[in-house]
C-alpha positions in Angstrom: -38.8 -3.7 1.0 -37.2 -4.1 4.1 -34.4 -7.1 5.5 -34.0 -7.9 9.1 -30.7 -7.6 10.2 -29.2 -10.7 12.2 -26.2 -10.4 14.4 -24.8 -13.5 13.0 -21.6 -13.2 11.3 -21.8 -13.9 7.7 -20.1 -16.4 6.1 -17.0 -15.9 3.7 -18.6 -18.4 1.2 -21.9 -16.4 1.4 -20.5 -13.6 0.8 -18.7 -14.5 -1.9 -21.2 -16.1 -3.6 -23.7 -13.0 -3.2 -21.0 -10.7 -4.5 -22.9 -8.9 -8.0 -20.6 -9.7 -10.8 -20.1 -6.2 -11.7 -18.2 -6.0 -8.3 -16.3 -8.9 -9.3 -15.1 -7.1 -12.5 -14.2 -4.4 -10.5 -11.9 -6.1 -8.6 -10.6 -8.1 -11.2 -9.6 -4.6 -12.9 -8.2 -3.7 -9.4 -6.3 -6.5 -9.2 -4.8 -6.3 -13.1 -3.7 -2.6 -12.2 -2.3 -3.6 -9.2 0.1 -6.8 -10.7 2.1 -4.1 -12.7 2.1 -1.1 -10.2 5.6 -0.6 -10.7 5.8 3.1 -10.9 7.0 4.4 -7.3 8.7 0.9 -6.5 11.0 1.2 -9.7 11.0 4.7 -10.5 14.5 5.1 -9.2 16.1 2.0 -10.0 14.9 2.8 -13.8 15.7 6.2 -13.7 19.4 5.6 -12.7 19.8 2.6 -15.1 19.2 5.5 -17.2 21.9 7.4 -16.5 20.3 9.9 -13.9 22.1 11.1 -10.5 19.9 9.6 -7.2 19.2 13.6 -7.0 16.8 13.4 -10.1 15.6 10.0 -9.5 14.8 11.3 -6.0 13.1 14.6 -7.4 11.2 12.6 -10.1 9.4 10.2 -7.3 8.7 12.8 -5.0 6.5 14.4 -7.9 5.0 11.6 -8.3 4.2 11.0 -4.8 3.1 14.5 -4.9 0.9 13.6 -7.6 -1.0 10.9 -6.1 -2.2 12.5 -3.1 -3.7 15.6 -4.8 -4.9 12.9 -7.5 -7.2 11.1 -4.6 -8.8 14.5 -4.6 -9.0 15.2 -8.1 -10.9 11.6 -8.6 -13.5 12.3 -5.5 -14.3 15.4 -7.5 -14.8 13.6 -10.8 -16.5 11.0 -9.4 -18.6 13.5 -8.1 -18.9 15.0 -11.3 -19.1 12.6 -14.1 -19.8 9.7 -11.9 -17.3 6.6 -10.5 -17.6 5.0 -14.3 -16.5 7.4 -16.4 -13.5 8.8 -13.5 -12.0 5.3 -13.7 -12.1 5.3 -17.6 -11.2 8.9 -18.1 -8.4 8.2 -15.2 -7.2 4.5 -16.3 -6.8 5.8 -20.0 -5.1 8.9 -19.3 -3.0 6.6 -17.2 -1.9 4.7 -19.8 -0.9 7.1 -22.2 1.3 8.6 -19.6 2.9 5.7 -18.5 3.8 4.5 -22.2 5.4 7.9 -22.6 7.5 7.6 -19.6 10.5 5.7 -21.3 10.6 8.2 -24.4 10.9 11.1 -21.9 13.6 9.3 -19.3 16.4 10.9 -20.9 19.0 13.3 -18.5 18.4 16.4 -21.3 14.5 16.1 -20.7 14.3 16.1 -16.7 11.3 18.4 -16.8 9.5 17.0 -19.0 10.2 13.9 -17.5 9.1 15.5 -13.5 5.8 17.0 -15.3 4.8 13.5 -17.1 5.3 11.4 -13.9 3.4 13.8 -11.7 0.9 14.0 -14.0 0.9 10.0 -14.2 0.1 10.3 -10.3 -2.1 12.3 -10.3 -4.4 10.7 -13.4 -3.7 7.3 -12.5 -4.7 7.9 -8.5 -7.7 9.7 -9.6 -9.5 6.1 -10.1 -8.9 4.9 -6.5 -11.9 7.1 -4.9 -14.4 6.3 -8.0 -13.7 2.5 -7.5 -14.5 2.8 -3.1 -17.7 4.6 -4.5 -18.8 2.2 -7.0 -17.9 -0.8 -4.6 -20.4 0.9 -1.9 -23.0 1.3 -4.6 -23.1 -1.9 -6.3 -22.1 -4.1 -2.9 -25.4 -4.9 -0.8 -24.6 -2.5 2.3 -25.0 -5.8 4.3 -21.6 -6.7 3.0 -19.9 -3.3 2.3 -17.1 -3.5 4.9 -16.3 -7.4 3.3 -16.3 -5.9 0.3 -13.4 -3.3 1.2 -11.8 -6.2 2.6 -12.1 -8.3 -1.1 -10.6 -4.7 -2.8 -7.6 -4.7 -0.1 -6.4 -8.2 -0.9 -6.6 -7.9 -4.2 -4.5 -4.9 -4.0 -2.5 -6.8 -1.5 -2.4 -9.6 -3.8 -1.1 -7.3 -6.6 1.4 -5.6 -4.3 2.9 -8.9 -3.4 3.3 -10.3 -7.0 4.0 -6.9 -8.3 7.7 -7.1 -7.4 8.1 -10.9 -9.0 6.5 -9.9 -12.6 9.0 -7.1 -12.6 11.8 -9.1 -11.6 10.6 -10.9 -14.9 10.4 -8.2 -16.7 13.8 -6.1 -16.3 15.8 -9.5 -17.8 13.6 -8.4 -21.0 13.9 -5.0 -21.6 13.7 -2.0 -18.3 11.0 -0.4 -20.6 8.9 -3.0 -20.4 7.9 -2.0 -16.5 5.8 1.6 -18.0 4.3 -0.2 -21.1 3.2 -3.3 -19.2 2.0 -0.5 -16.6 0.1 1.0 -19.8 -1.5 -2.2 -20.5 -2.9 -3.0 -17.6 -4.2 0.5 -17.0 -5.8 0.6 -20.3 -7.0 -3.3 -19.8 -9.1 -1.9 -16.4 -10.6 1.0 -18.3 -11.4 -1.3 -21.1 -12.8 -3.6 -18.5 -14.9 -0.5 -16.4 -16.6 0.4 -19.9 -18.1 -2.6 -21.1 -18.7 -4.6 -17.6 -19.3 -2.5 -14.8 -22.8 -0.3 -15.3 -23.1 3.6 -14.3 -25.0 3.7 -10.8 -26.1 7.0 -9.8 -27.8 6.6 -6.2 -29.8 9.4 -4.9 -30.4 9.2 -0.9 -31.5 12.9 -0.4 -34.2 15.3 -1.7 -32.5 17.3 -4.4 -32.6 20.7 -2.4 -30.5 19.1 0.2 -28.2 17.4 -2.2 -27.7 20.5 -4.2 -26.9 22.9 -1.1 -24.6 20.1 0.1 -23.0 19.6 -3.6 -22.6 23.5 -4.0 -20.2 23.3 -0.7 -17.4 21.4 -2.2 -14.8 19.8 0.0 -16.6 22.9 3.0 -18.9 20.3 4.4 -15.8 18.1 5.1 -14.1 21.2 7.0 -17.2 21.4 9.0 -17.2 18.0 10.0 -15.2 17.9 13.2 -16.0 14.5 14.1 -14.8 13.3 10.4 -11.6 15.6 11.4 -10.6 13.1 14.3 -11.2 10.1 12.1 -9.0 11.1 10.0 -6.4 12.0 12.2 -6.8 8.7 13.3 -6.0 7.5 9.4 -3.0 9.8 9.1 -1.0 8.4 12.4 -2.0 4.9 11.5 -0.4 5.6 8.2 2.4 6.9 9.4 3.2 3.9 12.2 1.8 1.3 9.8 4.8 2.2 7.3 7.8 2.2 10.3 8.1 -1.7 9.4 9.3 -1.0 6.1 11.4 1.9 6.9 12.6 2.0 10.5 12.2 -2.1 11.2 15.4 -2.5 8.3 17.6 0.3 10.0 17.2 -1.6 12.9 17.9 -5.1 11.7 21.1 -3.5 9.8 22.6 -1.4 12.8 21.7 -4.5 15.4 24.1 -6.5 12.4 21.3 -9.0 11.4 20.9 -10.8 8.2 18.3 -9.4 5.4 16.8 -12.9 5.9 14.6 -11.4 9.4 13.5 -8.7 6.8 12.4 -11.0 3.9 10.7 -12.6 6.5 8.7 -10.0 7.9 7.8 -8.9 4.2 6.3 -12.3 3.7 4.5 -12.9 6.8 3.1 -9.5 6.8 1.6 -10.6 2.8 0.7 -14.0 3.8 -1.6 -13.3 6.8 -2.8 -10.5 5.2 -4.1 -12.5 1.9 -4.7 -15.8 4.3 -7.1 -14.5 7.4 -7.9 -10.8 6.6 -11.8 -12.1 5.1 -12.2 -14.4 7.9 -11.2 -11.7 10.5 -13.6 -9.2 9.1 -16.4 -11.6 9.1 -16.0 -11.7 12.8 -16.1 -7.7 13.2 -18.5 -7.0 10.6 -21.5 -6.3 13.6 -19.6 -4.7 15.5 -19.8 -1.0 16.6 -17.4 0.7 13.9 -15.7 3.0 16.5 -14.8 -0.3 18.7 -13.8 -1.8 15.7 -11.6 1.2 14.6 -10.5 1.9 18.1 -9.1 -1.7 19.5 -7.6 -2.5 15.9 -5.6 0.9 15.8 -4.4 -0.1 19.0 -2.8 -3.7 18.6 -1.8 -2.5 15.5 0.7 0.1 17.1 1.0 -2.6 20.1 2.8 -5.0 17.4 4.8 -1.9 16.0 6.1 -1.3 19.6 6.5 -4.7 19.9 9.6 -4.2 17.9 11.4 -3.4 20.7 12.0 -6.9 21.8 14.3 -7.9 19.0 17.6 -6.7 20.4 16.7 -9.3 23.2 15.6 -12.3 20.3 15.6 -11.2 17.0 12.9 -14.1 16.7 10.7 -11.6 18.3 9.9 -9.8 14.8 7.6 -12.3 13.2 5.1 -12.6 15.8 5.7 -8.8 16.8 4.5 -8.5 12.6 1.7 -11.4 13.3 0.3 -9.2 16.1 1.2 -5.6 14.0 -0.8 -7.5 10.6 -4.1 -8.5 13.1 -4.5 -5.1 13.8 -4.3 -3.8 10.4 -7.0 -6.9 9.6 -9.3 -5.4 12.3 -10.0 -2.3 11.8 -8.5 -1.6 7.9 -11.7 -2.8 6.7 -14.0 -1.2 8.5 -12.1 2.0 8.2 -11.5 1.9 4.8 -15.4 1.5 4.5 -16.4 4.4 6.7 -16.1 7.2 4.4 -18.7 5.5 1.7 -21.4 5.4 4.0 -22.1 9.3 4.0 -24.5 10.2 1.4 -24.4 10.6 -2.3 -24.2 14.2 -3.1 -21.0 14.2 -0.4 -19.8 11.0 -0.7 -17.2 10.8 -3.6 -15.6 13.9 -1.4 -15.5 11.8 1.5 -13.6 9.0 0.2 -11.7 11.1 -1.7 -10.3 12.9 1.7 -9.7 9.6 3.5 -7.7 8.5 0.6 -5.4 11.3 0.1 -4.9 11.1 4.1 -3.7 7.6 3.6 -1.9 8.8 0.7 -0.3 11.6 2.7 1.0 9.3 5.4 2.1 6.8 2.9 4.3 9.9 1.2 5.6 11.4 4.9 5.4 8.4 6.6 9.2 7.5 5.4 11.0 10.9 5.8 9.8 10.9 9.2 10.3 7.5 9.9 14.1 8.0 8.6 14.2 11.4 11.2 12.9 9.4 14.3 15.2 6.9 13.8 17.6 9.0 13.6 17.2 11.0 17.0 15.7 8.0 19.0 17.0 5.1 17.7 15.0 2.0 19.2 13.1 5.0 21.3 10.7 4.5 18.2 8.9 1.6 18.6 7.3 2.5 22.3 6.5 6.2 20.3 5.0 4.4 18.1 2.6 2.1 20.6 1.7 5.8 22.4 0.8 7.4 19.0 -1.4 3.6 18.5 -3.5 4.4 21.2 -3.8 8.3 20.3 -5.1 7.0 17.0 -7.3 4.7 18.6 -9.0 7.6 20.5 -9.6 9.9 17.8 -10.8 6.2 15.8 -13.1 6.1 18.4 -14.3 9.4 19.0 -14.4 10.1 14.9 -16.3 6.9 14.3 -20.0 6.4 14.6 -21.3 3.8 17.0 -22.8 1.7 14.4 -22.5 -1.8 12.8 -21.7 -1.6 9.2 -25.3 -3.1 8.2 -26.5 -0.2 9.8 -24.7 2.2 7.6 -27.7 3.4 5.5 -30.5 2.4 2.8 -29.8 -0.7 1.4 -28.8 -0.1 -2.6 -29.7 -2.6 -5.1 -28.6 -2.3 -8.4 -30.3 -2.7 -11.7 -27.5 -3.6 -14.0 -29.7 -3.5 -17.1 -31.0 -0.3 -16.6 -27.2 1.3 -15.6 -29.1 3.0 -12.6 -29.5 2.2 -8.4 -32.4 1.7 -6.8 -32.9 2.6 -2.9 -35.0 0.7 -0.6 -35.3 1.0 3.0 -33.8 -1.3 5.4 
């Protein structure tokens, strides 16, 4: 069967009403996680309300963060393995049973126990996020892969901004009450990936190819220079994209400014982000991905070194973050996107890669934010604009000039029979 491809734009509403409804489930378990991630925002708070030193607290989230990243890799493996469904039960449940045993292990007598359980929670819990970009490429019509990534970002988005209100909430009640809600929630998405979302095994090469390629492991990646510069490209993104919530408040604070600017730039940064980031990627959707990648990455660190202007008008922040947030709209999408359009028997490994990039700058991004500040002081922001367009070059040069309908075989899904079907485009 084959679809013509028109450079028209497609519409949000089209989209959404095209979306399968497994997707839709998919990100509804997304979303439900997401709403009580409370783990590395509260760790520490909880911990010391707990009677633990910062030390400990401090120890306790970096195993966690440790966690995480090597769990992105643990989950493109099972997904590999045992397929996207089953990782995001397997994952989501084990997930939940550590989380509920958090609070009956935070006592000062129990630190290991308490460091092994928490890293272990990372690295469970993290090990759905590469099955879930997997099973969104296979059950989204390729046509409208990269809007789907941009549906599964707001709704984390969405999560991430509630997130902090439900837990407000929540700590009048009981501190507790942050892991076992956690628990819930990760048990309600397994519950929900069991019963509503089929198994989809796609097959896009012969099986001598796929086999030689599976036997390989994570080598094919390693081979892959091209791959190597996109996600170089994802690691220094990562790593400016967090400078607004770590650098941006040492600099309000030293310049003597009122937390106000910073609550502000927190809540323009969510609003645009939930408000335009669909409409902006309907617009890039046809275009080459590399462009895409490339001239996103670049405003994206131009708003960051836009920074720089708020010793002249602290007003300056909000549209240095509107400019900072249109960047991340451009080209997160399509990026995020990328690494599920290489074939099935490699795939899961690619996603997997990407994410614990993203996870590694997300973990780093901080202590060297903290360190930069430090030794440059304001010097940071127009470091940050020349490492912008760095990224934007490897983007480029990493990325494949291609639209995102051009990606590969369009995969329709037979939810009935639990399988994918390939036709050609």
């Amino acid at each position: 069967m084959s679809e013509v491809t028109t450079p028209e734009r497609p519409a949000v509403l089209t989209v959404l009403r095209e979306t399968p409804a497994p997707v839709r489930f998919l990100l509804l378990g997304v979303l439900i996680n997401q709403l009580t991630a409370f783990v590395q925002t509260f760790l520490v708070l909880y911990l010391t309300h707990r009677g633990f030193s910062v030390g400990a607290a401090g120890i306790t989230l970096a195993a966690y963060s440790a966690g995480a990243v090597f769990g992105t890799m643990l989950g493109g493996e099972l997904t590999q393995r045992l397929g996207p469904r089953r990782t995001i039960v397997a994952a989501m449940t084990g997930s939940g049973i550590l989380l509920a045993a958090v609070p009956l292990v935070s006592r000062t007598e129990m630190l290991p126990v308490l460091v092994c359980t928490v890293a272990a929670a990372g690295l469970i819990g993290q090990a759905a996020r590469p099955a879930a970009a997997v099973l969104l490429s296979d059950l989204m019509p390729s046509r409208h892969r990269v809007m789907a990534f941009s549906m599964m970002r707001i709704a984390m988005n969405i999560g991430a901004a509630v997130a902090p209100l439900v837990a407000a909430g929540v700590i009048l009640l009981n501190w507790n009450l942050l892991y076992w809600l956690n628990a819930v929630a990760a048990l309600a998405y397994a519950a929900i990936a069991l019963t509503l979302i089929p198994a989809v095994h796609v097959a896009h090469e012969q099986p001598e190819e796929a086999a030689s390629q599976r036997n390989s492991g994570y080598g094919v990646i390693l081979r892959d220079r091209r791959y190597g510069l996109f996600l170089m490209s994802v690691l220094i993104g990562t790593l400016i994209y967090v400078q607004y919530t770590v650098a941006l408040p040492l600099n309000l604070v030293r310049d003597g400014r009122s937390t106000a600017w910073y609550s502000a730039v927190l809540v323009t940064a969510s609003v645009v982000l939930i408000a335009f980031e669909l409409k902006i990627t309907s617009f890039v959707v046809h275009r080459r991905g590399d462009l895409v990648g490339a001239v996103g990455t670049a405003i994206m660190g131009a708003g960051v070194a836009g920074y720089a202007l708020i010793g002249y008008a602290v007003p300056l922040v909000l549209p240095a973050t509107a400019v900072f947030v249109l960047g991340v709209m451009i080209n997160g999408p399509t990026m995020f996107a990328y690494p599920s359009s290489f074939p099935a028997s490699v795939k899961a490994r690619y996603v997997a890669t990407h994410q614990a990039v993203f996870g590694l700058g997300l973990a780093v991004g901080p202590i060297l934010g903290v360190a930069a500040w430090q030794w440059l002081g304001t010097g940071i922001w127009p470091l940050c604009g020349a490492l912008g367009l760095f990224a934007a070059w490897c983007a480029y040069a990493g990325m494949p000039g291609r639209t995102a309908s051009d990606a590969e075989p369009e995969t329709v899904v037979d939810v009935a029979a639990g399988e994918a079907l390939t036709e050609s485009a």
